[in-house]
FIBATI-876731 format. One line per 10 residues: number of its first residue (from 1); for each residue x, y, z of C-alpha. Coordinates in nm, 3 decimals. Layout:
# residues N
NUM	X:Y:Z  ... $
***
This chain:
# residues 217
1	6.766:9.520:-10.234  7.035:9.280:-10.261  7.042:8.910:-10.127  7.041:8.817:-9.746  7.026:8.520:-9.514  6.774:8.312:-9.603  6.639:8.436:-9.900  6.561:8.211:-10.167  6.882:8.204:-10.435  6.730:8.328:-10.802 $
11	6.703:8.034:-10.996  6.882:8.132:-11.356  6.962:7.975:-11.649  7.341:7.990:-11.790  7.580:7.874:-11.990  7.901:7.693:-11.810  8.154:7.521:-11.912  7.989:7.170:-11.864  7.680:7.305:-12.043  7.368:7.482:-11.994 $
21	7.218:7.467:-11.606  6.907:7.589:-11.462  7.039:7.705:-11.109  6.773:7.503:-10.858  6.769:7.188:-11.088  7.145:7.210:-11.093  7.139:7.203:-10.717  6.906:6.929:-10.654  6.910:6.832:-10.349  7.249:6.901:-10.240 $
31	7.394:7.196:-10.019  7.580:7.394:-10.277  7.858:7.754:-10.294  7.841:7.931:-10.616  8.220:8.150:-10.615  8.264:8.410:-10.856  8.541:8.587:-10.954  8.639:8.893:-11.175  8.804:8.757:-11.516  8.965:8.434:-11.599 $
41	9.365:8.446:-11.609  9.410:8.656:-11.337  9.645:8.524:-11.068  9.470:8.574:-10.752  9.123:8.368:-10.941  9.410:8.119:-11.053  9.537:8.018:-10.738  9.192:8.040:-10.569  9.021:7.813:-10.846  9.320:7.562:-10.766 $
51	9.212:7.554:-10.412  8.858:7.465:-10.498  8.988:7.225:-10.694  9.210:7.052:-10.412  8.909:7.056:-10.208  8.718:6.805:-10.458  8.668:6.505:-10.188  8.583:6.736:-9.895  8.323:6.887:-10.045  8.172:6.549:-10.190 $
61	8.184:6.438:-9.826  7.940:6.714:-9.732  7.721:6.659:-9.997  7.815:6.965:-10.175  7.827:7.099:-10.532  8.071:7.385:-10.622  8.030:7.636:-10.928  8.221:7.905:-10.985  8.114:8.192:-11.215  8.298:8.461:-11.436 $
71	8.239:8.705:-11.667  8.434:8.569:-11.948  8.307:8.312:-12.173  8.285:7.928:-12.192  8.617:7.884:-12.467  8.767:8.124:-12.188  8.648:7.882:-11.895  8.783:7.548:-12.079  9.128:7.670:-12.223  9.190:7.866:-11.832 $
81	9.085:7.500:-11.649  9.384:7.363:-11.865  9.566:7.643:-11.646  9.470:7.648:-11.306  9.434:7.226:-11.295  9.858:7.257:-11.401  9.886:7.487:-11.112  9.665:7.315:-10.838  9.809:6.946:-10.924  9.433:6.869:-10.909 $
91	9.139:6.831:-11.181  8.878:7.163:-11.154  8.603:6.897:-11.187  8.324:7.182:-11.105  8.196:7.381:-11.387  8.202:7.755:-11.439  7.947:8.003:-11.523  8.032:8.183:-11.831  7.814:8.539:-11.736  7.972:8.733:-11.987 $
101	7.643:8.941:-11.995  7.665:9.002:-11.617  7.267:8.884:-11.554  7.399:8.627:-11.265  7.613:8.880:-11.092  7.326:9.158:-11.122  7.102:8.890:-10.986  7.276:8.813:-10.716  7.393:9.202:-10.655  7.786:9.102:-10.682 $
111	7.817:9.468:-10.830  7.588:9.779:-10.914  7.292:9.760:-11.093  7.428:10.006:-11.380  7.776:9.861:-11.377  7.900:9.749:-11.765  8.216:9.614:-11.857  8.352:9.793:-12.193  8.539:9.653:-12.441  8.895:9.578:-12.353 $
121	8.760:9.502:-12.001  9.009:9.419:-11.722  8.933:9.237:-11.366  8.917:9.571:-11.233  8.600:9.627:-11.421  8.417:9.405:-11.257  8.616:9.389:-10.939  8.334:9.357:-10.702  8.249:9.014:-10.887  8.393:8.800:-10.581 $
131	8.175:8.670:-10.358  8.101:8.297:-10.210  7.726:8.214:-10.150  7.676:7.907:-9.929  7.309:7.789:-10.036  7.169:7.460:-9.810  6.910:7.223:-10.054  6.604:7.432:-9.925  6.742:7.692:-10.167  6.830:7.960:-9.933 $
141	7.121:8.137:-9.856  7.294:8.046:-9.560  7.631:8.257:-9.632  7.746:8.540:-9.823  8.166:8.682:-9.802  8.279:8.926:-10.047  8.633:9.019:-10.087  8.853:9.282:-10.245  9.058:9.203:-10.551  9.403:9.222:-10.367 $
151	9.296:8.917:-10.071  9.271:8.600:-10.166  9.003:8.383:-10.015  9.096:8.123:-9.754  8.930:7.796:-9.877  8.981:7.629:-9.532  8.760:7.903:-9.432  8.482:7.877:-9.695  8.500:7.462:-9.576  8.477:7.516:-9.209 $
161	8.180:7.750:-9.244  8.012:7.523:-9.420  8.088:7.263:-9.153  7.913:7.542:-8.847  7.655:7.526:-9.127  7.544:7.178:-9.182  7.614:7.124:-8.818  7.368:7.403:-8.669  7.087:7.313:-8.983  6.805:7.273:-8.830 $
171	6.966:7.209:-8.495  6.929:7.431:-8.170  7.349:7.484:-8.098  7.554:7.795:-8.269  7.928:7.725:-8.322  8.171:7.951:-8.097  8.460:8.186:-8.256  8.722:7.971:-8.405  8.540:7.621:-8.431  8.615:7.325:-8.619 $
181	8.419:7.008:-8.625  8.430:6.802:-8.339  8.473:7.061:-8.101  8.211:7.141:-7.854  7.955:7.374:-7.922  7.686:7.615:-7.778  7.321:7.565:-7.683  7.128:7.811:-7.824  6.945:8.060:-7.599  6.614:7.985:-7.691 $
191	6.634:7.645:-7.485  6.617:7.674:-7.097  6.860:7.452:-6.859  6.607:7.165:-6.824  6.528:7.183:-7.188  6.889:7.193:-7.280  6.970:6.885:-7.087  6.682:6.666:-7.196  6.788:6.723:-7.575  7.193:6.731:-7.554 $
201	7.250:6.591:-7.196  7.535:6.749:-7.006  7.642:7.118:-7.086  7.950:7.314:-6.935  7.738:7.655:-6.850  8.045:7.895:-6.836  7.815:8.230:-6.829  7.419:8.130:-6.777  7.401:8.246:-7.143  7.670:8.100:-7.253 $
211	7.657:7.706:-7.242  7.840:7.427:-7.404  7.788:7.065:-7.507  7.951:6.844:-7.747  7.859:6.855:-8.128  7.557:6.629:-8.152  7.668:6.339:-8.374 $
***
């Protein structure tokens, strides 16, 4: 059974880049998006680590950590950072799992239980290593996307997610198709009119299900 919404994220121990991490210390109390990706010095993961990488200050506003995983090793990780921080313009200040063994991505069913990667291994052996996880601090996962080798991810994306997410935490609203912060957003069902109105005030009911109110600050 692999991982779903709100399970609890396995807490591992690994090697990165930065040193050894265990997964839920690491974390703290942070949110936090683990993003793996096939093989280091592959073009697609080049331009995609880049973009994490330009992203440094946005996700330090939300409180987040980044950590991206691969199943090459740690002198891999360092001497490919030296590459993707030339392309990006931007230091890759997050570290990398080096899961060379493939016990992360197995734990967090990225790929097939029985899947191996021989000797002389290629991105396409481990192509289904490329996911995002969006974990919040309770540990759990709020998020999971996993793409094909030949798309790569939009990181505007992957940051306004985890905007609907920290916005709806805990919070009786969803966000509507196409949202970005700031933009009004909709009461969730479980709360009648009159309960609706003494927690967010005025709401725009379009369709009796389907009622809006501005993004609680």
């Amino acid at each position: 059974m692999g991982l779903r919404i709100n399970d609890i994220v396995p807490n591992f121990t690994a090697e990165t880049d930065q040193g050894t991490i265990t997964f839920h210390d690491w974390i703290g109390d942070s949110w936090a998006i683990l993003f793996s990706h096939p093989k280091d010095f592959t073009p697609v993961c080049t331009t995609e680590f880049g973009a994490v990488a330009q992203l440094a200050d946005e996700w330090e506003k939300r409180n987040t950590k980044v950590i991206g995983l691969s199943v090459d090793g740690v002198d891999e990780h360092v001497e490919w950072k030296g590459d993707i921080e030339g392309f990006a313009g931007a230091k890759a200040g997050f570290p990398i799992i080096a899961d060379s063994s493939l016990a992360v991505s197995k734990e967090f069913d990225m790929l097939p239980a029985e899947a191996y990667l021989p000797d002389g291994r290629t991105a396409a052996d481990s192509a289904s290593v490329r996911s995002v996880f969006i974990i919040s601090p309770d540990k759990k996962v709020q998020l999971i996307m996993t793409y094909p080798m030949s798309v790569g991810r939009n990181f505007a994306e992957v940051l306004r997610a985890l905007d609907g997410l920290q916005a709806t935490y805990g919070v009786p609203i969803a966000t509507p198709a196409n949202w970005v912060a700031g933009q009004d957003v909709i009461v969730a069902m479980t709360l009648n009119d009159e309960a609706a109105k003494e927690k967010f005030g005025e709401f725009d009911a379009k369709l009796p299900y389907l009622r809006f109110t501005k993004q609680p600050g």
